[in-house]
N, C-alpha and C positions, 0 to 999 in steps of 0.2 A: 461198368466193368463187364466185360464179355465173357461169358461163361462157355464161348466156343474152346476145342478141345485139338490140340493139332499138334504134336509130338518136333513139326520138320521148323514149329514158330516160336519157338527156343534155342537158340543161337547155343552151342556148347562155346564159352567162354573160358578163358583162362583166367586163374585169381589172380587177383590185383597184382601189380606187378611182375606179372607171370607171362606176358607176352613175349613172344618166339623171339621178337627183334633185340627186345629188353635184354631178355636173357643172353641173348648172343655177345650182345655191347657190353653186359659187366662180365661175362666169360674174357671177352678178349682184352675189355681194360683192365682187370687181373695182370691178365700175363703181360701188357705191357709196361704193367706199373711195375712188375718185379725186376724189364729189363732196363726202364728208362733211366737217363740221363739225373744227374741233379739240376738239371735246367727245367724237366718236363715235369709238371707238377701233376696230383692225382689226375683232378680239372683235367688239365688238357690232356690224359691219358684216354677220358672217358668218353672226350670228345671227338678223338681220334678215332677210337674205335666204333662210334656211333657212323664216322663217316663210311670208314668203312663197311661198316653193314648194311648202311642204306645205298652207297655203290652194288653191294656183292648182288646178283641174281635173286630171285624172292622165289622159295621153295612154289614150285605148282603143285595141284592138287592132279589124282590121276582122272585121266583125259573122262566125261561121264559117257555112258554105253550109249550109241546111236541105235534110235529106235525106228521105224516107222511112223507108230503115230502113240503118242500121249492120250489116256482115253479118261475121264472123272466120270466113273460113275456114281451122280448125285441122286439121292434115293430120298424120297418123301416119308417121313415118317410123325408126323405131325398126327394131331387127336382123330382126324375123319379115319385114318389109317386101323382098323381096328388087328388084336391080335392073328386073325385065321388070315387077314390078306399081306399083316406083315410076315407071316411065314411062308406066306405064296410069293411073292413077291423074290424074299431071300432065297426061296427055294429056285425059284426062275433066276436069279443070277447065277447061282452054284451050279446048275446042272447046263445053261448057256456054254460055261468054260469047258466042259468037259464035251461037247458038241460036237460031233466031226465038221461041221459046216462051220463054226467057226475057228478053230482051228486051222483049215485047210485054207479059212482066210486071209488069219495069217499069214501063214506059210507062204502068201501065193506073191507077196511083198519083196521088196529087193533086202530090207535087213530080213525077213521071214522072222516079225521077233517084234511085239508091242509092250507098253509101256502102261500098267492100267493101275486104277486104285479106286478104293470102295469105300464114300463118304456119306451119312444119313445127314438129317438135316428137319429143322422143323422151324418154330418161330426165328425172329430174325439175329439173336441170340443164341441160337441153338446148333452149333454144324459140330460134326465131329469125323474124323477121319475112321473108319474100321479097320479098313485094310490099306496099310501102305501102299506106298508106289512098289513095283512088284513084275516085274520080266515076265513074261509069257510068248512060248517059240513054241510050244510042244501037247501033245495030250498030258503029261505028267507034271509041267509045270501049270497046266490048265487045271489038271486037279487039287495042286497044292492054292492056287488062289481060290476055287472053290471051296475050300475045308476051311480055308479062313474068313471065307466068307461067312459059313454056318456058324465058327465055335462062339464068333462074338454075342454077345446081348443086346440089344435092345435100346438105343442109344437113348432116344427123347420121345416125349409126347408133345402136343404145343398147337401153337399157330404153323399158318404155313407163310413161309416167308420165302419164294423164287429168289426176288433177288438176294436175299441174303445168300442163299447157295450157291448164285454164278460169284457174287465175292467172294466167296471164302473158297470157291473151288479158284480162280484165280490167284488166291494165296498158294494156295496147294500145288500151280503151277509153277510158281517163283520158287519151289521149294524143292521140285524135282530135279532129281540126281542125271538126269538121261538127257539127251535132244532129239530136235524130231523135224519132219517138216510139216507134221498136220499137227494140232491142239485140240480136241474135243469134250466138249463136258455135255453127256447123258445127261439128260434130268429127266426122273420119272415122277408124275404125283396125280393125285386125284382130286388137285382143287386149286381156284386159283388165288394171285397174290391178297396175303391179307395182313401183311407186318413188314415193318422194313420200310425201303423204299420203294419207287416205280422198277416196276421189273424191268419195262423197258431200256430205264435209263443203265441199270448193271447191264443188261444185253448189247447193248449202243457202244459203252465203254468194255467189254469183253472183245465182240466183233471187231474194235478197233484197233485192238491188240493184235489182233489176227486168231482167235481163237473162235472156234463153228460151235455152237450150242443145237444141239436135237433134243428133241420133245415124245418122251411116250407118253400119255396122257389115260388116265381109265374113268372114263365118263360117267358120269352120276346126273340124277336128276335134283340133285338136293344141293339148296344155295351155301354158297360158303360163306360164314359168321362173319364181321366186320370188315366185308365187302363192299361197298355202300353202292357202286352202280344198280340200278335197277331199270330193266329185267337185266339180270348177271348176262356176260354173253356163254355160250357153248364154251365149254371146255378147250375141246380142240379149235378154237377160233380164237381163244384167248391165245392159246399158247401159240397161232402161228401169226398174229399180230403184235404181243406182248414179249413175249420168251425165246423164239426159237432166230436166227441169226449167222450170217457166215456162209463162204461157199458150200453149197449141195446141203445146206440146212433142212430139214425134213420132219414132220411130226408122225408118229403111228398111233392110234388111238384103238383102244379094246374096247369093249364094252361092260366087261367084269373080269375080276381076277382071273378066271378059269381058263382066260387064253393067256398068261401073263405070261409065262414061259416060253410060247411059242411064239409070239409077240419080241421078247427080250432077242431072242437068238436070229431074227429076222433083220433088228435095227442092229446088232451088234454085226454080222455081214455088211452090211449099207454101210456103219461107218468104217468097219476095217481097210473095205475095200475101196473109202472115198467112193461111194457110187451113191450119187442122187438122185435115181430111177425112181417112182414110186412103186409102193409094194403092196400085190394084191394082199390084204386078209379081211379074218375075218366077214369075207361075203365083199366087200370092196374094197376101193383103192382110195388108202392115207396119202 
């Protein structure tokens, strides 16, 4: 049983015999049964009106808001994660949205208007949504996804599990209210696959969907626990052979938390704007 957490993977259901159509078909076998014939019996009253309602048009839903581009950013929060860099971290997404450089990103778009949501993630059991999917066009709507960013807790501790994240962030896509013509899921983390499946194989089945996966990566020299290749490869070599995937797919790697912020609002540019230039930091080019 999966102890993942995701609000859009609960279907709102009607009780049991509480469906739209249901309901419609003994509203209207009602009132024909009160005007029918002694030839027409309940039966065929119900049945009447069942035709009817599977003839009549099928209510739609309103049309979902066209985006630019759908953004998951998947966030590493697994045990190497300790508290001072998960609040570096959270800190660097929140003050990212509020950015004039990415904002003006946006903006520079033909909907001037993206589609983003903020999901942590640890063993391959473990994902959970923070922040819904969530409209961003503006500095003030940039702030309100930033504040929701900060007020949440602290989702999981764990393994770290990639591919569990690009799955369950492609759930998270299937769930989104909006359309788009880019898909991209963020993953940031400091270590690589260690639960779950082959990351590559979630990355193979993502990209084939048409969805771009990018890589921020923050490089340690310290091997990760039920890893079993040896020697581990580089961080950023895992992830641009394992993980990362899709047109203008890209990795940026820091070296420690302390550029984490300016790091975040660098790749958040590159994917807003679809540009898969590389980008100087940090002393080089990712």
């Amino acid at each position: 049983m999966s102890n993942a957490t995701y609000a859009g993977d609960r279907a709102s259901l009607s009780p049991p015999g509480q469906h739209p159509l249901i309901l419609w078909a003994v509203t209207a076998a009602g009132r024909v049964e009160r005007f029918r014939t002694g030839a027409m019996t309940t039966v065929r009253a119900l049945l009447f009106a069942v035709l009817i309602a599977l003839a009549a048009p099928w209510p739609t839903t309103a049309a979902a808001e066209e985006v630019d581009l759908e953004l998951v950013l998947a966030v590493d929060v697994s045990r190497s994660i300790d508290d001072d860099e998960f609040s570096l971290q959270r800190q660097g997404y929140a003050e990212a949205f509020t950015h004039p450089s990415v904002i003006q990103a946006i903006q520079s778009n033909p909907h001037r208007r993206i589609a983003v949501t903020f999901i942590e993630w640890a063993g391959a059991d473990f994902q959970k949504v923070v922040v819904p999917w969530t409209v961003v066009s503006d500095p003030e709507s940039g702030a309100l996804f930033a504040e929701a960013i900060q007020r949440e807790p602290r989702a999981f501790w764990g393994w770290t599990s990639i591919s569990g994240a690009i799955d369950y962030s492609m759930r998270v896509f299937a769930n989104s209210p909006h359309t788009s013509t880019r898909r991209v899921i963020d993953i940031s983390g400091d270590g690589v696959n260690n639960s779950g499946r082959n990351s590559a194989d979630a990355r193979d089945e993502a990209v084939a969907a048409g969805v771009t996966i990018n890589g921020l990566v923050i490089m340690n020299d310290r091997p990760t626990p039920g890893f079993f290749q040896m020697p581990q490869p580089a961080l950023d070599d895992f992830y641009r052979t394992q993980v990362i995937g899709g047109p203008g797919a890209f990795v940026i790697a820091i070296d420690d938390f302390s550029t984490f912020a300016y790091a975040i609002v660098n790749k958040l540019v590159k994917e807003i704007a679809g540009d898969p230039r590389p980008t100087n930091l940090a002393g080089g080019t990712r």
